[in-house]
C-alpha positions, 0 to 999 in steps of 0.5 A, spaced: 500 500 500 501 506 497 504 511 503 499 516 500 493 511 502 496 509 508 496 516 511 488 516 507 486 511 511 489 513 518 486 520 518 480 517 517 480 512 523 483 519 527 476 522 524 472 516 527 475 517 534 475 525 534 468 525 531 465 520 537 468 525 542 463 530 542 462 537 539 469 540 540 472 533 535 466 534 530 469 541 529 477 538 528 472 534 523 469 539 520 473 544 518 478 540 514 472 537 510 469 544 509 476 547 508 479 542 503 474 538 500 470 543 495 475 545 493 480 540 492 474 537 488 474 543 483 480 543 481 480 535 479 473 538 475 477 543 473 483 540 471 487 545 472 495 544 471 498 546 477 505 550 478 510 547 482 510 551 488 510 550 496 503 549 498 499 552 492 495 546 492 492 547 499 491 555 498 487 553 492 482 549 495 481 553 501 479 558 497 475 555 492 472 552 498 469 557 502 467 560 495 463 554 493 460 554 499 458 562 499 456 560 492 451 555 493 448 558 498 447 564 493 444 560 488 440 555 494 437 561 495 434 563 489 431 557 487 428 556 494 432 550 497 433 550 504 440 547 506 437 545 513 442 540 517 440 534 514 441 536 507 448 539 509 451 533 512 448 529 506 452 534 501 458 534 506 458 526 506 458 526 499 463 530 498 468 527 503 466 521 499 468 524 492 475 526 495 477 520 499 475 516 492 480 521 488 485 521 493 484 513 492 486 513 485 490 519 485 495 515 488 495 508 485 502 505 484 507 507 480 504 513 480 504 516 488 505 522 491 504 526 496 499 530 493 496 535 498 502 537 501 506 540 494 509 538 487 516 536 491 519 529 489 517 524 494 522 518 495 517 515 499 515 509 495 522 508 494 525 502 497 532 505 495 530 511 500 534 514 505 530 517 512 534 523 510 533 523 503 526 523 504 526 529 509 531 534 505 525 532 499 521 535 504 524 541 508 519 547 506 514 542 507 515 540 514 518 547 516 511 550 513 507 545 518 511 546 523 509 554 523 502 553 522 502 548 527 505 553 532 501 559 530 494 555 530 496 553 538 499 561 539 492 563 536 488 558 541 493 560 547 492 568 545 484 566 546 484 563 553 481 568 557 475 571 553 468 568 555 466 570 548 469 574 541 470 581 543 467 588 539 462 590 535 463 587 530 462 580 533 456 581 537 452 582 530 456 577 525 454 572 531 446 574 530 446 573 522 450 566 523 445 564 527 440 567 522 443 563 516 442 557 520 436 557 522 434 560 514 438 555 511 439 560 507 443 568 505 440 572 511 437 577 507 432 578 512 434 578 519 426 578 522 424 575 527 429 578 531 430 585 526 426 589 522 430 588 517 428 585 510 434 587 506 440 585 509 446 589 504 452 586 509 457 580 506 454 574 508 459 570 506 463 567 512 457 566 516 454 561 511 460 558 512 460 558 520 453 557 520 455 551 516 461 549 521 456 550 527 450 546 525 454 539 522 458 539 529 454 541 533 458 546 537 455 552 541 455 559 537 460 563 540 465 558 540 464 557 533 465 564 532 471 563 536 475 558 535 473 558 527 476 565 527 482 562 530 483 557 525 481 561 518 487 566 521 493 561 522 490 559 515 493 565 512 500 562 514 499 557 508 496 561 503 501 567 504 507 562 503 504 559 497 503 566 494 511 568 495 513 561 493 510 561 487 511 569 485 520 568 487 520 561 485 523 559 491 520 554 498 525 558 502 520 564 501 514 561 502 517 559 509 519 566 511 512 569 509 509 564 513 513 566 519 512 573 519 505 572 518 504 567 523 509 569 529 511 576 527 507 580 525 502 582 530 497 583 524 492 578 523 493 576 530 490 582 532 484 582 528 481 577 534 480 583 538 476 586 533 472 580 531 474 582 523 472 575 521 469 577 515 475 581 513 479 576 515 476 570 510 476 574 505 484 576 505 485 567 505 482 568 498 486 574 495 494 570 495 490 564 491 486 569 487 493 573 485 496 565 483 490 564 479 490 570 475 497 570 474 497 563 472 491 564 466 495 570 464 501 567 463 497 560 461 491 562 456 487 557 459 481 557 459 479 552 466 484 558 470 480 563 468 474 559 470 478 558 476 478 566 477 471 567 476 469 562 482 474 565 486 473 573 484 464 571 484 466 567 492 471 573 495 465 578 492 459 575 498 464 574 502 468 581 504 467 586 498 472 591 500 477 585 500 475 584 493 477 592 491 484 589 494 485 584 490 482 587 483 487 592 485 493 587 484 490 583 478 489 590 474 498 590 477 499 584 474 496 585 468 498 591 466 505 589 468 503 583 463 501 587 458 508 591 458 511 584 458 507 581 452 504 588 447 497 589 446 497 583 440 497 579 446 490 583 450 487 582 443 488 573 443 487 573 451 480 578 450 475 572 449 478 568 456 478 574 460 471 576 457 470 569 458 472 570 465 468 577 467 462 574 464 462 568 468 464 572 475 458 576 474 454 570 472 455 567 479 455 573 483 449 575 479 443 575 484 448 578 490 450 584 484 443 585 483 441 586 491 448 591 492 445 594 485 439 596 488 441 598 495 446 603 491 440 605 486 436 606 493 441 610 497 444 614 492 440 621 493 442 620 501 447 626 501 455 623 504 453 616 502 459 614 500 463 620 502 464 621 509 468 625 514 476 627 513 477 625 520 475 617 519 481 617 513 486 619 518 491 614 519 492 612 526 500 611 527 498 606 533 495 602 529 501 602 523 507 602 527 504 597 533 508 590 534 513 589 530 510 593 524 517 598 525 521 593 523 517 589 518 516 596 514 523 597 515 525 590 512 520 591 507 523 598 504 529 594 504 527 589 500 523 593 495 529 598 494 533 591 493 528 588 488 529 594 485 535 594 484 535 588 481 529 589 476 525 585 480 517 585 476 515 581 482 518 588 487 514 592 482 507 588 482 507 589 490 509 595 491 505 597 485 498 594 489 500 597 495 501 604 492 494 603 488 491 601 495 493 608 498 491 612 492 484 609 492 484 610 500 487 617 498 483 619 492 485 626 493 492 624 491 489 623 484 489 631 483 496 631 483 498 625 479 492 627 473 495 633 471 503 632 470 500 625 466 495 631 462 501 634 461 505 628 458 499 625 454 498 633 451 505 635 449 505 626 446 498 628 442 499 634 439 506 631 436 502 626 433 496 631 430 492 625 435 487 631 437 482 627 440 488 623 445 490 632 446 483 633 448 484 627 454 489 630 456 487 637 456 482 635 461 486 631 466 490 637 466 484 641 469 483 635 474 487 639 479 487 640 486 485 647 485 480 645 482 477 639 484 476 637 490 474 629 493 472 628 500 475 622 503 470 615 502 468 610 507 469 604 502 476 604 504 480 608 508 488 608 510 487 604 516 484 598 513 489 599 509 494 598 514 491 592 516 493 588 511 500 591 511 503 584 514 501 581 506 505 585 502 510 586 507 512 577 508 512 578 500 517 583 500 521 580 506 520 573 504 524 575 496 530 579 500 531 574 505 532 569 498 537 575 495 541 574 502 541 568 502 543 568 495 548 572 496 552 569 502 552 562 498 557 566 494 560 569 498 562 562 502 563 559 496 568 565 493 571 565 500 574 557 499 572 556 507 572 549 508 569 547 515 562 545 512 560 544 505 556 549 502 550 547 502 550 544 509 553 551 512 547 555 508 542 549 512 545 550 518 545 558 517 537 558 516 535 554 521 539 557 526 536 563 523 529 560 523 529 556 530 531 563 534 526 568 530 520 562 531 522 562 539 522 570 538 516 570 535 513 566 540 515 570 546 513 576 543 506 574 541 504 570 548 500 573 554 498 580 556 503 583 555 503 582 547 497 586 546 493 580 541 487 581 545 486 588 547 482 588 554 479 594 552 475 590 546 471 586 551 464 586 552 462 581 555 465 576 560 464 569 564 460 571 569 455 575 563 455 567 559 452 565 566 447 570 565 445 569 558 444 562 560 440 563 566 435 568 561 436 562 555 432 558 561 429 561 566 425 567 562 419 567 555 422 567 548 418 574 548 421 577 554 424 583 551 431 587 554 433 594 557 441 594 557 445 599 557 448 603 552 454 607 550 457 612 544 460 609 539 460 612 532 456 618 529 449 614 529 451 608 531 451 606 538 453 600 542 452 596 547 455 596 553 456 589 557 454 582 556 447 585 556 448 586 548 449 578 547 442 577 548 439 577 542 443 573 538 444 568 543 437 568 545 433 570 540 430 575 546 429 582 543 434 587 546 433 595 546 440 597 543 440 590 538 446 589 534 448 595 530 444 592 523 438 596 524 442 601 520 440 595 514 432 597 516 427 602 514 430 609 516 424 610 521 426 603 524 433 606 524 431 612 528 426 609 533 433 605 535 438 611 535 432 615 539 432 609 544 438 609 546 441 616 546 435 616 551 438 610 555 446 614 555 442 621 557 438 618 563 439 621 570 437 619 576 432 623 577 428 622 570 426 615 572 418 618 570 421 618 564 425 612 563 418 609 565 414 611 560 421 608 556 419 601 559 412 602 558 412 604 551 417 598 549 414 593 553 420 591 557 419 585 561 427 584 564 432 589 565 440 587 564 445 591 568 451 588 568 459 590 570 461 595 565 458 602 569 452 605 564 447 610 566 443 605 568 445 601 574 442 598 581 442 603 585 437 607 580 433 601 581 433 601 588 426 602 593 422 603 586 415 599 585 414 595 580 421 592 579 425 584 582 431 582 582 430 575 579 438 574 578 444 577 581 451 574 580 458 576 580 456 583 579 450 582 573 444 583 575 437 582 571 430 586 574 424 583 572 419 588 571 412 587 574 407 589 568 401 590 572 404 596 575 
């Protein structure tokens, strides 16, 4: 038996084990075959040839993966079909069936290798092979795994201490997951829980999660939480598949991977704001950029496909991650095209056109619901502009962890790569910069003119009048005469969140010219106390074992700052007093909770209170920040609610009577966190009885016949 079988046959049995195990082992059986399976499935069906290059295999079917399942829900949806728990396990189980089957074939004899891992030579099923033969094959590989496996366990350890994901944004990302699971489709519609019949708001990380959470049978937040946390070591692997294939060098895909992973504080970081969706979307965009690199330089037709499925998943799931990665491809092809001519545009046109179709296809009923909303909102003043202050770049954030010394790194390795002519220095630097200039349109204003000017001088030597006219007009396009305001689409610090993705990439391709560099340096130096592949070996790893242990210690416990105390809501003892309202009140009982500022219009909860609704079902008097998606009225009559509960005084308790009366609230939440609202307020009044009270959350129940 093959060894690719033997590993095939062993993971099933420990899946066997892990499944009877109880929730948390059908997760670890869960998300492999919802990460891997559809997408390993799509590339046989699509017959893509693969390029040789550390972990491209894995990448692509991560991201394949999550698009597919976005993509089937879309299309789920629109033909009315429920994808309840039942159905789900039977597509689930007949894709692992598929794959365990291809796997099969894929590795009779003579032909084995160690397909998912990558297209290094195997020694495997060699008798003739040494142990050591067969481990220097697979270094990278094995270097890779080892920095994934010990960021996934960093990522695990950084998370101990929260009783449930921290901020805003995960306390409405956890309501319309556990709305995609109960619909068994895209949550458009938010009710009963919110009046909201259209959701504008990428839905695809929830569907997944939603996915995760109904087939192992894990509780919401910890599906929320720990699958986070595994979609962000994920990034490990699909960064460094990106810098393989982009410098052609294994080495690269490892010291990509151990930035991402143990260096760099971003993505780590993303868990305090409970950036999930930002976060799936970002696992999408290396593979993305691999495949449209490979249908550039490939003509062919089953990677452009590939691309569509990708750009048409990466659409549902993040849209602003979908500019990000647009940017780069129009990079890649413009630094294509100076490479090839436009004759070669003209004999691409048909697959490129064939490729923008198809995305549109399938990413066509999630284009008609943004097309409408943008259609609907058009006339609101400032809907797409928004304040100066909001594009101001936060220096915190840009230079936290040990973002200093990765820029600097990063400028290092582009001032080398383009020295050295690198096209592969000129496409990410060439992003990045597009991305600061879309989050800075103004810049536009300085760059226009001078390329009018250029265009007009070039014209007019021609007689091309219509081309001088083009030119002319970019000339006015000055920033004396035209003025844009900053938008909200994408501002400097979502930039400078994913700064941590150029950055690896550009490192990653100056740490292999360094390399270079000392090999030729050893070799011209004629010291003989290693040979010179032995000596660079020895080099690397000492380089690699010292920065891993660094890394580590740098990114563990409080002092590393991965989960900022400050980002938490909600704590143990506000999980105990959820679970007493989950048992101990209606599933009509209705919330007051403690409010705070947060954003102009937008206004949050405080404490644990805020996580009723969507761990409950129970209505809350400051839900979740979707109401924004409702009717203009329901927005109102939500923000009007809560300035009244910020604003409240002691002495207007008439007034928040008449709140309570109006609303028909039947329990009051106070928790730890100091609001306006507290027990003392509530102290000697009629009409109010505390029915819990622990570790300092208390819950009042409201006498309805006072």
């Amino acid at each position: 038996m093959t060894a690719t079988r033997t590993l095939l046959i062993t993971i099933i049995c420990w899946s066997a084990i892990a499944w009877f195990a109880g929730p948390p082992g059908q997760l670890l059986v869960v998300l492999p075959l919802l990460l891997f399976t559809p997408g390993y499935l799509a590339t046989r069906a699509l017959r893509l040839e693969m390029p040789s290059g550390l972990f491209i295999q894995p990448a692509l079917w991560i991201s394949l993966s999550l698009s597919i399942i976005a993509l089937l829900y879309q299309w789920t949806t629109v033909l009315g079909i429920v994808l309840s728990t039942p159905v789900l396990m039977m597509v689930t189980a007949l894709c692992a069936l598929g794959a365990v089957w291809q796997i099969w074939r894929a590795a009779s004899p003579p032909a084995n290798r160690l397909a998912f891992i990558a297209h290094a030579p195997t020694t495997v099923d060699n008798p003739q092979a040494t142990l050591s033969t067969t481990i220097s094959s697979y270094l990278p590989q094995i270097l890779l795994l080892t920095i994934f496996g010990l960021t996934l366990w960093m990522r695990f350890v950084q998370i101990t201490d929260l009783a449930l994901p921290s901020w805003v944004d995960s306390v409405h990302h956890a309501l319309i997951v556990r709305v995609a699971a109960e619909q068994g489709a895209v949550p458009y519609s938010l009710r009963p829980y919110m009046d909201v019949d259209t959701m504008v708001y990428h839905w695809g990380y929830h569907v997944f999660t939603a996915v995760t959470m109904q087939l192992s049978n894990i509780a919401l937040p910890q599906a929320i939480l720990w699958g986070g946390q595994v979609l962000n070591a994920l990034h490990v692997l699909t960064c460094a598949a990106l810098a393989a294939y982009l410098w052609r060098r294994p080495t690269a895909g490892v010291v990509a991977g151990l930035i991402v992973g143990l260096i760099s504080l971003m993505p780590a970081y993303y868990v305090s704001w409970g950036r999930y969706t930002q976060l799936t979307g970002l696992l999408l965009l290396p593979p993305l950029i691999i495949a449209w690199h490979r249908a550039l330089h490939t003509r062919t037709i089953n990677w452009y496909g590939c691309v569509a499925i990708l750009l048409a998943g990466l659409s549902c799931i993040h849209f602003r991650v979908t500019v990000f990665a647009l940017t780069f491809m129009t990079v890649i092809g413009i630094i294509w095209l100076t490479q090839r001519g436009w004759t070669t545009l003209r004999s691409h046109s048909t697959p490129i056109l064939f490729s923008a179709g198809l995305t549109t296809a399938l990413a066509l009923p999630w284009l008609i619901v943004l097309g409408g909303h943008l259609l609907r909102a058009i006339d609101q003043t400032g809907y797409i502009v928004t304040e100066a202050s909001y594009n101001s770049i936060n220096t915190n954030l840009l230079w936290s962890g040990q973002n200093p010394l990765l820029v600097t790194l990063a400028l290092v390795g582009s001032l080398w790569g383009i020295k050295r002519r690198s096209l592969v220095v000129v496409a990410i630097v060439g992003w990045f910069a597009g991305l600061i200039v879309l989050s800075n349109l103004w810049l536009a204003t300085y760059f226009a003119p001078a390329l009018g000017v250029v265009v007009l001088l070039i014209s007019l030597q021609h007689r091309r009048w219509l081309i001088a006219t083009c030119g002319g007009v970019l000339f006015f396009f000055n920033p004396w005469l035209v003025s844009i305001p900053a938008s909200w689409l994408i501002n400097n610090d979502s930039i400078m969140i994913i700064l941590f993705i150029p950055a690896a990439l550009l490192i990653s391709g100056g740490v292999c010219w360094l390399f270079d560099s000392l090999y030729t340096w050893y070799t011209q130096t004629g010291i003989a106390l290693l040979p010179t592949e032995t000596a660079m070996r020895a080099i690397g790893g000492v380089a690699l074992v010292a920065v891993t242990i660094w890394g580590i210690r740098d990114l563990q416990g409080p002092s590393s700052g991965v989960v900022n105390n400050n980002t938490i809501i909600a704590t143990s003892a506000d999980v105990a007093a959820i679970d007493w309202v989950a048992e101990n009140t209606p599933s009509d009982a209705r919330f007051l909770i403690n409010a705070t500022t947060w954003l102009p219009g937008a206004d949050r909860g405080i404490d644990g209170g805020w996580w009723i609704m969507p761990l409950t079902g129970r209505w809350t008097s400051a839900p979740p920040l979707l109401y924004s998606y409702g009717t203009y009225e329901y927005a109102v009559e939500i923000q009007e609610r809560n300035r009244a509960i910020i604003d409240f005084q002691p002495d207007q308790f008439e007034q928040l009577e008449q709140l309570i009366e109006q609303n028909n609230v039947t329990h009051i939440y106070l928790g730890r966190a100091l609001g306006s609202l507290t027990p003392e307020a509530f102290e000697g009044r009629k009409g109010f009885t505390t029915v819990y009270t622990q570790n300092g959350i208390t819950i009042l129940a409201v006498d309805q016949q006072s």
